[in-house]
C-alpha positions in Angstrom: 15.7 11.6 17.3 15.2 9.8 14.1 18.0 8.8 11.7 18.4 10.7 9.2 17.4 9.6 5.2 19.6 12.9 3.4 18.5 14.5 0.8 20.9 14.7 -2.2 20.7 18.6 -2.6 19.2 20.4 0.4 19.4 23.6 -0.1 17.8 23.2 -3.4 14.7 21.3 -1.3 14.6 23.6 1.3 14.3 26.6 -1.3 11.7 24.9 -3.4 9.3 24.4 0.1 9.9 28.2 1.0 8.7 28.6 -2.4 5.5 26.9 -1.8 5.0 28.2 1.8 6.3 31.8 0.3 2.6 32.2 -1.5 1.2 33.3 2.0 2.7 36.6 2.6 0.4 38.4 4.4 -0.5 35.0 6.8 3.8 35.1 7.6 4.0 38.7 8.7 1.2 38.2 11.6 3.8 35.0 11.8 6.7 37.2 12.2 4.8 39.2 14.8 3.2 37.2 17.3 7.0 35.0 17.0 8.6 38.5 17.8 6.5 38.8 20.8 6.7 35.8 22.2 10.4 35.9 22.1 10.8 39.3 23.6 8.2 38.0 26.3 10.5 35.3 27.5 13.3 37.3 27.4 11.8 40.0 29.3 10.3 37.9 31.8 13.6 36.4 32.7 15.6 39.5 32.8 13.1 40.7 35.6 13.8 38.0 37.7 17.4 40.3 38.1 15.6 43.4 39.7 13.0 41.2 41.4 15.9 39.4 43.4 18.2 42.5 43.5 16.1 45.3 45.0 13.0 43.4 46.2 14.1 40.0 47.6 17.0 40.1 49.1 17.1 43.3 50.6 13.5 42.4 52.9 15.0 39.4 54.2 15.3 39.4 58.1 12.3 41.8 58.3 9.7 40.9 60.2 7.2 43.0 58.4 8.6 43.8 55.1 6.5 45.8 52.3 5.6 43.4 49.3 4.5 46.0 47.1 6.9 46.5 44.9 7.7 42.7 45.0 3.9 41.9 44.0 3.7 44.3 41.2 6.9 43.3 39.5 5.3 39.5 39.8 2.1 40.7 38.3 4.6 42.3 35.3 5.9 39.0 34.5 3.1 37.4 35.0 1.6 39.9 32.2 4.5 39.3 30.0 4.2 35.4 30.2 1.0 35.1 28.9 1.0 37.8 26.4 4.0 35.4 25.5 2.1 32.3 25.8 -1.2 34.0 24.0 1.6 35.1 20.9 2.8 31.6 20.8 -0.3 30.2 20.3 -1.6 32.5 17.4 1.8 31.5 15.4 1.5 28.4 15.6 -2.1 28.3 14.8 -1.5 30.2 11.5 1.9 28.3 11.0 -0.2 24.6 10.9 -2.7 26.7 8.7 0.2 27.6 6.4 1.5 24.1 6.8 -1.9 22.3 6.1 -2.2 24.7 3.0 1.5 24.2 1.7 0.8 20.1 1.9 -2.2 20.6 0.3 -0.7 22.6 -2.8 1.9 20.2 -2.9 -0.6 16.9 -3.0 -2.2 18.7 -6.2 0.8 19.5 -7.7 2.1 16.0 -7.8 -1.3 14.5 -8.9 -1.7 17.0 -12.0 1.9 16.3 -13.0 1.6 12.3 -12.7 -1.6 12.7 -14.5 0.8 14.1 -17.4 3.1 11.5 -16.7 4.0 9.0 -20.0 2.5 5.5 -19.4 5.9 4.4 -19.5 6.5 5.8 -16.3 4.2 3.6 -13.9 5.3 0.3 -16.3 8.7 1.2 -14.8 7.6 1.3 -11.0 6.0 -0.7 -8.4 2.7 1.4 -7.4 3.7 0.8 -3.8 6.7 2.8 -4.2 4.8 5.8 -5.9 1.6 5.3 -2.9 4.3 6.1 -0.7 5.0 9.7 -2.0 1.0 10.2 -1.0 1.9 8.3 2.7 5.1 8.2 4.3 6.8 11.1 2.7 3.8 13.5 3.0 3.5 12.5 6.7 6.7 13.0 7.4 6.2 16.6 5.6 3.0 16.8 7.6 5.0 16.2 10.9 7.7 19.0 10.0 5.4 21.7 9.0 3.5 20.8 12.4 5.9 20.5 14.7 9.5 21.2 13.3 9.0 24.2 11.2 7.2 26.1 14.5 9.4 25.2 16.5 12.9 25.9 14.8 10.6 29.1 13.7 10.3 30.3 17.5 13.5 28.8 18.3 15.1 31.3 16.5 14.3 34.5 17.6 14.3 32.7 21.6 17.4 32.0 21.1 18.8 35.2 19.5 17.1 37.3 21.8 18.4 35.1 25.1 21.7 34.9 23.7 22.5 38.5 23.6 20.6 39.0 27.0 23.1 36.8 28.4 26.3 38.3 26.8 24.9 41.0 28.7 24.5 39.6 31.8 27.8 37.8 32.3 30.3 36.9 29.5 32.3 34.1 31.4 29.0 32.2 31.8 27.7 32.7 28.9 31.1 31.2 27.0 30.7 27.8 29.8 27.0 27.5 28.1 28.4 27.9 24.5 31.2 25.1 25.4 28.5 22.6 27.1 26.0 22.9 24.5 28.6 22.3 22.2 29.9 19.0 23.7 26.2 18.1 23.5 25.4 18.8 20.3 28.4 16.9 18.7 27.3 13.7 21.2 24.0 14.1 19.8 25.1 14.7 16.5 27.2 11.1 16.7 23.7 9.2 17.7 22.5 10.7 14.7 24.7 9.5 12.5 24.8 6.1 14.5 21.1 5.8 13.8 21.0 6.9 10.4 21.5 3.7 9.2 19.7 1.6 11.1 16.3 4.4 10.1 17.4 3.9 6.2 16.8 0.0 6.6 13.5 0.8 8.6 11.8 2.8 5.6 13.8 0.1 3.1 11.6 -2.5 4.9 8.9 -1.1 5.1 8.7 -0.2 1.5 9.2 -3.7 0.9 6.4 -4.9 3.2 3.8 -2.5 1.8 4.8 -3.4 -1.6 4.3 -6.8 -0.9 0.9 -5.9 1.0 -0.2 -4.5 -1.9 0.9 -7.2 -4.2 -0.8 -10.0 -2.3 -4.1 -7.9 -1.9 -4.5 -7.4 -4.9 -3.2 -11.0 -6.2 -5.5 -12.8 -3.6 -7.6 -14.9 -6.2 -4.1 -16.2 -7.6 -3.0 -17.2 -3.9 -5.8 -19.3 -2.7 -6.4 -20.8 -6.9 -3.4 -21.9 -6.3 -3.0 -22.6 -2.4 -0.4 -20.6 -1.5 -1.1 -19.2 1.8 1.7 -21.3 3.7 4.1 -20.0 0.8 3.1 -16.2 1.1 2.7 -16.5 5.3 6.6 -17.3 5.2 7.8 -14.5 2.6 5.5 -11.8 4.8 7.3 -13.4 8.6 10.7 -13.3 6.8 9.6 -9.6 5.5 7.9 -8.2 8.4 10.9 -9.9 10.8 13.7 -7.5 9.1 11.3 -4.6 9.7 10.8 -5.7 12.9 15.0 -6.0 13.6 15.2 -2.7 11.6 12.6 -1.0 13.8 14.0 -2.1 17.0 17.8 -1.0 16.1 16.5 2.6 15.0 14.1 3.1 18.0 16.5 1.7 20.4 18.2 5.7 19.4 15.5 7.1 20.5 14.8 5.7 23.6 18.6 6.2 24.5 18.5 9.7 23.1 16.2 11.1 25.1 17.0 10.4 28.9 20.7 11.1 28.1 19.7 14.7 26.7 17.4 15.3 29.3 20.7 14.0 31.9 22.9 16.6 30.3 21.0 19.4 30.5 20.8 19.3 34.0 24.4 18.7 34.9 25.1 22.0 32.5 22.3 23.5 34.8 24.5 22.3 37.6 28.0 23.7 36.4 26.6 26.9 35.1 25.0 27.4 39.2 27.9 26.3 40.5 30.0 28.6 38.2 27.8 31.5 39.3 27.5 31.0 42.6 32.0 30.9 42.1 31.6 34.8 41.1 29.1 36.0 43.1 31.5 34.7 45.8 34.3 36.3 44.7 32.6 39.7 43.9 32.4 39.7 40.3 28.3 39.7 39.9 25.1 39.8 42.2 23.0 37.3 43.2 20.3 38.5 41.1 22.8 38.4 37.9 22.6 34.9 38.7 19.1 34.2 39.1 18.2 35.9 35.6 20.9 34.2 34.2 20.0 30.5 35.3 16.2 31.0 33.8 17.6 32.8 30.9 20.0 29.2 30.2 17.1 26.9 31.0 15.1 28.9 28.2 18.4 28.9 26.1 19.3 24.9 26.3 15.6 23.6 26.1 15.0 24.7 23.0 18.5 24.1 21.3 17.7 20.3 22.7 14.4 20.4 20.8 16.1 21.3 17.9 18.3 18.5 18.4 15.9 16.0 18.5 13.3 17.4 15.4 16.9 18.2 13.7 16.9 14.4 11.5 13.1 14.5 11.3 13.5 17.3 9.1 16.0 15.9 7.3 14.0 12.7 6.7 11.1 14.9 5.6 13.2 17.0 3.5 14.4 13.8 1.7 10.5 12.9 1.3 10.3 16.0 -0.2 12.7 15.6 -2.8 11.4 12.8 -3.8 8.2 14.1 -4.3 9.6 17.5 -6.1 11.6 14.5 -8.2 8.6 13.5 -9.4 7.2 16.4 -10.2 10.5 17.0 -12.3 10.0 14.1 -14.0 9.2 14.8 -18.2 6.0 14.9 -18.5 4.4 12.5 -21.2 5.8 14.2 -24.7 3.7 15.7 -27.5 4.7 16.9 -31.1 1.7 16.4 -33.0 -0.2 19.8 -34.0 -2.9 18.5 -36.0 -5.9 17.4 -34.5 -7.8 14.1 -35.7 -11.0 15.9 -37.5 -14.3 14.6 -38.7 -13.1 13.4 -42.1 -11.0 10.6 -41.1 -12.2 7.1 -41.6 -9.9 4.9 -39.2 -7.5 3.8 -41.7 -4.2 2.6 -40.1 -0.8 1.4 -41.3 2.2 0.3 -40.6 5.3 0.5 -42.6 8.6 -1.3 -41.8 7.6 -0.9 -37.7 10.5 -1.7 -35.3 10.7 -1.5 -31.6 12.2 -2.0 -28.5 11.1 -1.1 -24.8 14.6 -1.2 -24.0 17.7 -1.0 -26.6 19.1 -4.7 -25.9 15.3 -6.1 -26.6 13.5 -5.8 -29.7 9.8 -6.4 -29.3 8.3 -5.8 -33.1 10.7 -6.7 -36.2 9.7 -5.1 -39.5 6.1 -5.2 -38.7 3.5 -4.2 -41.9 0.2 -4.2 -41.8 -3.0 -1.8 -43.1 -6.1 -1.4 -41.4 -8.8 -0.1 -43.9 -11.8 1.9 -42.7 -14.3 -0.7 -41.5 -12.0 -3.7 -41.5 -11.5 -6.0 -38.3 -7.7 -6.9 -38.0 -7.3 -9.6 -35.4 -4.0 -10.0 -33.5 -3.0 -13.5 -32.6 0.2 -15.5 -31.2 1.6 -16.5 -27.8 2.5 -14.3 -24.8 5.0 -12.1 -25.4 5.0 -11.8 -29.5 4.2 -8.6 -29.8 0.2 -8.1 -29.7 -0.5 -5.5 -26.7 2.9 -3.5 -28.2 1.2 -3.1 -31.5 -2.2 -1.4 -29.7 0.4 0.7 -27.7 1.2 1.9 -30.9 -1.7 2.6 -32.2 -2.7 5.1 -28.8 0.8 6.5 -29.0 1.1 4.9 -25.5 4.9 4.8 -26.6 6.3 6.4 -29.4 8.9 4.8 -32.5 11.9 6.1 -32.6 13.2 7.6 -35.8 14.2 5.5 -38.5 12.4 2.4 -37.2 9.4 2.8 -39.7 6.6 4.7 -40.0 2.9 4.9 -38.6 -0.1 7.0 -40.4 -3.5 7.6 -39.5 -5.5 8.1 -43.0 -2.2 9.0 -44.5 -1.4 11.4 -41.7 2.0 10.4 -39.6 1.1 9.3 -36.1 4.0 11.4 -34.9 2.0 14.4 -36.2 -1.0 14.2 -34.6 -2.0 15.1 -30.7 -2.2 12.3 -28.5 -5.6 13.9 -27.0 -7.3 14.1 -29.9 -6.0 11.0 -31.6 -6.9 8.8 -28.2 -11.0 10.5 -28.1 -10.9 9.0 -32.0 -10.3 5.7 -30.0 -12.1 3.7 -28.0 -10.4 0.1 -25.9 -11.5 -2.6 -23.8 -8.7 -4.3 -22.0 -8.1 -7.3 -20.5 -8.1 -5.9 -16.9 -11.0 -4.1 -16.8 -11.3 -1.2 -13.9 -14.2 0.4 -12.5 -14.2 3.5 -10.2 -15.9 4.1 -7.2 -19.5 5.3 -8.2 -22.4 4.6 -9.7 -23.1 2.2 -12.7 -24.1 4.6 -14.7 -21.1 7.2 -13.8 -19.0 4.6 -15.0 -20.3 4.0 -18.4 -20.6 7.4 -19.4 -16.7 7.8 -18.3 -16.3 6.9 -21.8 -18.2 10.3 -23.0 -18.7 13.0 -19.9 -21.2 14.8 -22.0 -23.1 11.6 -22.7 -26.9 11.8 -22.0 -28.6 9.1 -19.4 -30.6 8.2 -22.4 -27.5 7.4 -24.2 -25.8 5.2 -21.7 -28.8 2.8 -21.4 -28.3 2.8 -24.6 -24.8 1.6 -25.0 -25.3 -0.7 -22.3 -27.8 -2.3 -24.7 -25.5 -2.4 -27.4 -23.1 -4.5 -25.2 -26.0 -6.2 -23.9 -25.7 -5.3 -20.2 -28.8 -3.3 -19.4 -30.3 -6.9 -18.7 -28.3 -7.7 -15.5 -27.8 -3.6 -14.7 -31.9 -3.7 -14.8 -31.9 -6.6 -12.0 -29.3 -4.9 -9.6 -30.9 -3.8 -6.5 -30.6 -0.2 -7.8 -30.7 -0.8 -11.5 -28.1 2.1 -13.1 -27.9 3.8 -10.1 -26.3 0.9 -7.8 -22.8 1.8 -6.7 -19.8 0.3 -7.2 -17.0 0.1 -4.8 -13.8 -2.0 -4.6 -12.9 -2.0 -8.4 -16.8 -3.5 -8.6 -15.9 -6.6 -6.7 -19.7 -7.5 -6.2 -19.9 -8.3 -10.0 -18.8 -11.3 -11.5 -16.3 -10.9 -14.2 -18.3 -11.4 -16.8 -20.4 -8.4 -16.0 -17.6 -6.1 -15.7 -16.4 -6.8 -18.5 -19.5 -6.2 -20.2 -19.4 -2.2 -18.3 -16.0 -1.9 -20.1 -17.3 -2.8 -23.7 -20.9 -0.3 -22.9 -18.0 2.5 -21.4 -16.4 2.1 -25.1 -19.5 2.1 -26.8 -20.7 4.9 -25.7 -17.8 7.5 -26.6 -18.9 6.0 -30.2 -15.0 6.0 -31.2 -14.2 5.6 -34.9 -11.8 2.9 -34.0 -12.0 0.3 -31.4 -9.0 -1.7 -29.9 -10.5 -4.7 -27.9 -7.4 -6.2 -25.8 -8.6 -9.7 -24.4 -11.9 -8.3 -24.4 -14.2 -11.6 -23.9 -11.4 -13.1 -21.9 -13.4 -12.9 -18.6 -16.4 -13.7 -20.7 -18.4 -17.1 -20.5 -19.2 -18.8 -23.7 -23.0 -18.1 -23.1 -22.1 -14.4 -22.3 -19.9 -14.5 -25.1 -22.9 -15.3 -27.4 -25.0 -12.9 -25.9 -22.7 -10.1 -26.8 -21.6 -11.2 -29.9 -24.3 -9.0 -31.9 -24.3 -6.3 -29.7 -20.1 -6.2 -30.7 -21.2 -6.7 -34.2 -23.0 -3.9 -33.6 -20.7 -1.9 -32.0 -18.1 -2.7 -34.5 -20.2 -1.9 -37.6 -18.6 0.8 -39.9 -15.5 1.1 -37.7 -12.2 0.0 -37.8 -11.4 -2.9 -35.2 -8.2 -4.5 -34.0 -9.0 -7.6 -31.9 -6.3 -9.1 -29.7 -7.6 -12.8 -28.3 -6.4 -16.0 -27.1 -9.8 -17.4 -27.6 -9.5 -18.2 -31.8 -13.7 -18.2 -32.1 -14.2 -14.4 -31.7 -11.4 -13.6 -34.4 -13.2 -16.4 -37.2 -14.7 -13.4 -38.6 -12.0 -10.8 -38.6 -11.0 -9.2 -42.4 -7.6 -10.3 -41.5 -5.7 -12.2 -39.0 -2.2 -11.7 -38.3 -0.5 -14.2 -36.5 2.6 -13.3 -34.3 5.7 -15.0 -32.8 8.7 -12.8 -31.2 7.5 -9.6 -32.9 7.2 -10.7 -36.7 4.1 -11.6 -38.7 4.6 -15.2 -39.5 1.1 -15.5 -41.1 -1.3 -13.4 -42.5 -4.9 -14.1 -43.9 -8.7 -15.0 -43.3 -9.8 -17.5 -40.9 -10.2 -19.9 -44.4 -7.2 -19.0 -46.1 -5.0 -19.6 -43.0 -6.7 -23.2 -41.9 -5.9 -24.0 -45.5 -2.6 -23.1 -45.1 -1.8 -25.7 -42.5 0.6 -23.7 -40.6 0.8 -21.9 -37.1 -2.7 -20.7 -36.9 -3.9 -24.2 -37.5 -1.8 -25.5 -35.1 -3.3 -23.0 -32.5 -7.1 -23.8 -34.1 -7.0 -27.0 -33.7 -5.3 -26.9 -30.4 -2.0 -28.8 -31.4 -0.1 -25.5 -30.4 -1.2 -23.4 -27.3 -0.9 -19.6 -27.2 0.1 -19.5 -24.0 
């Protein structure tokens, strides 16, 4: 028996997973039938035992050749009933994990398509390992539920039901000495539960933590040994993995004890309720037989109401894994009040008037920020971490939106605001800093920039960023597949797959975040006219640290806490002597 993690509302969970499971009607009725079944089968079977000892058993004892007839054919009855019970129990449960399997699956796709719709805002606000989770531990603990829990609470019911009444029947003083013990052990059970509870919260609270920091050091491996800190990380992950350990060993400790003590109480009610029995059949107030039906009617009774005990906080904990899924699915999905779509006629003129913003109220990021991008022109974004660069092309994709009265955007004249994010974001085209590749082929990856793109057309673009050379001398040219986020190319070269991705979905304006920063000077020059190219006739906004790929921007804006401080061409800004000569000359460092 697991501690429990309790979900905040669950009747509201509970009603939202019958909702999902509801959509197989006609699967639940053969449910419904073969459960039916198999609980009249075990009923039946035990109430036999009654006439079996009654009129076959006792009265042939002392003959020396008694007739087993009837004895035999009452055996082959229950025998008959048994497995026509056992045969029932096995087809629900067979379609119960197929409605189970089918439920989880519904529920998997639900919560990808709505975290697709999710606003980017969303995953800047939460560690991935948290949201991996909802995929991991909460749909396994679903997955164990729907597989074992739900069946058996399912069957349970209607076991129980129909033994309880057969018992009321067959001798009320007994049956009210089973209510009392099963009480008394449900409320001791109940106690552990609640005992254990916490010590199962801090279990999943570490190992949240230890995943996330799994994840984190996996993925920030090349930082670690650059900087030779595997002593450093060893200790954090023994400190981590030691609470999880501590927390593991208090929670299971309930289960171990759990168990046996169950198992131990059951058969001391066994005991009593015999020893009650054999009190009244003593005394004239039932038959042996009575008795016997009785005793195999309360082992049936107790076993399962144990069960129940035991799956009782798994559910719960799955439940609470299923709220936070259906919380995520809840979650407001990434807004959109444009209506008018971006059409052929616009140029890839931007501007900014008066733009103010904050991620958060108590932090301004952009002050009063005022720029224009004309059709054509290359606006280059410079200034230290943190002033305000990335924000601006955030903007621009409608990544995050201004708030009213904090100055206004336009796309050719139109209001940001106005236009759908879809069709404004296919106008654009980015290369980021952190490029990512998905699992497939070279080729599959460029044309991720345009689905429709031809094969012709990718070579193509991979020209333009001058990256057919190396494709050409992979083992298997554009066909070679990438795994691992393309870990078997240098950096250099994957960068160069993210500037051929953008240049194929031939955008009209092109954001390029850091995008030679994992670029060698010689690569740098090689790309330099396929960019050129690439930039030719539309409007560019260059973010860089590295000040020689901006020399030829239209206009470079310089930027320090969120305000322009400087504004100009490469010439007119040396001239000026001020912060971007600082940064040219390398008297002042971006970083």
């Amino acid at each position: 028996m697991r501690g429990t993690q309790k979900p905040r509302n669950t009747r509201q969970t509970i009603l939202r997973l019958i909702s999902y499971m509801g959509r197989f009607k006609i699967l639940w009725i053969f449910v419904f039938l073969f459960v039916i079944l198999d609980s009249l089968a075990v009923v039946a079977g035990a109430y036999l035992l009654k006439p079996a000892v009654n009129d076959y058993i006792i009265p042939l004892i002392g003959h020396k050749n008694p007739d087993l007839s009837g004895l035999l054919k009452i055996v082959l009855t229950m025998i008959t009933i048994y497995a026509s019970g056992a045969i029932s129990g096995y087809f629900s449960e067979r379609i119960l994990i197929s409605i189970a399997t089918r439920t989880l699956a519904s529920l998997r796709k639900d919560l990808f398509h709505h975290m697709e719709r999710l606003p980017l805002s969303y995953y800047d606000s939460r560690q991935h390992g948290v949201l991996m989770s909802l995929y991991t531990n909460d749909t396994d603990t679903l997955r164990e539920m729907f597989s074992m829990s739900v069946p058996q609470l399912f069957s349970t019911f209607f076991q129980v039901s129909g033994i309880f009444i057969m018992m009321c029947f067959l001798s009320i003083p007994l049956t009210i000495l089973m209510l009392l013990t099963i009480t008394l052990i449900m409320i001791l059970s109940a106690q552990i539960g609640k005992r254990s509870a916490r010590a199962f919260r801090a279990q999943q609270e570490n190992i949240g933590k230890v995943n996330g920091y799994i994840e984190e050091l996996i993925e920030g491996q090349r930082v670690v040994k650059v900087f030779t800190r595997e002593e450093k990380v060893q200790e954090n992950f023994d400190e981590l993995n030691e609470n999880l350990r501590k927390a593991g060993t208090s929670a299971m400790s309930y289960v171990s004890v759990l168990g046996p003590l169950m198992n131990n109480l059951s058969h001391i009610q066994y005991a009593l309720t015999a020893i009650a029995g054999s009190f009244l059949v003593i005394k004239g107030f039932t038959d042996v037989g009575t008795i016997a039906s009785f005793l195999q009617s309360a082992r049936s009774f107790s076993r399962p109401l144990t069960q129940v005990s035991q799956q009782f906080n798994s559910v719960l904990n799955a439940l609470a894994g299923a709220e936070r899924i259906f919380a995520v699915i809840d979650e407001k999905i990434e807004e959109d009040n444009g209506t008018e779509e971006v059409d052929p006629t616009f140029r890839g003129e931007f501007v900014f008037e008066n733009v103010n913003f904050s991620y958060r109220k108590d932090v301004e990021v952009l002050k009063n920020i005022c720029l224009t991008a004309k059709p054509g022109q290359k606006i280059a974004l410079v200034g230290s971490t943190g002033s305000g660069k990335t924000t601006i092309t955030n903007l621009l994709t409608r990544f995050y939106d201004i708030e009213e009265g904090n100055g206004r955007i336009t796309y050719d004249g139109v209001p940001l605001k106005n236009l759908k994010k879809d069709s404004l974001r296919q106008s654009l085209g980015m290369v980021l800093q952190d490029t990512h590749l998905f699992t497939g082929t070279i080729l599959e990856n460029i044309r991720y920039g345009n689905l429709s793109a031809s094969d012709e057309e990718v070579i193509e673009a991979a020209k333009l960023a001058n990256a057919d050379y190396f494709i050409r001398h992979l083992s298997e040219g554009y066909e070679t597949v990438i795994t691992g986020d393309g870990s078997s190319l240098s950096a250099g070269q994957r960068q160069l797959l993210a500037i051929a991705r953008a240049a194929v979905a031939d955008p009209r304006v092109l954001i390029l975040d850091e995008a030679t920063s994992s670029i060698d000077t010689r690569t740098e020059r090689l790309i330099q006219k396929g960019m050129d190219a690439l930039m030719k006739g539309r409007t560019v906004f260059v973010i860089a640290h590295r000040l020689s790929t901006v020399r030829n921007a239209d206009e470079i804006l310089v930027l320090e806490k969120g305000e322009i401080i400087e504004r100009g061409n490469h010439e007119e800004l040396l001239a000026a002597k001020g912060r971007y000569y600082d940064l040219y000359n390398g008297t002042f460092k971006l970083t």
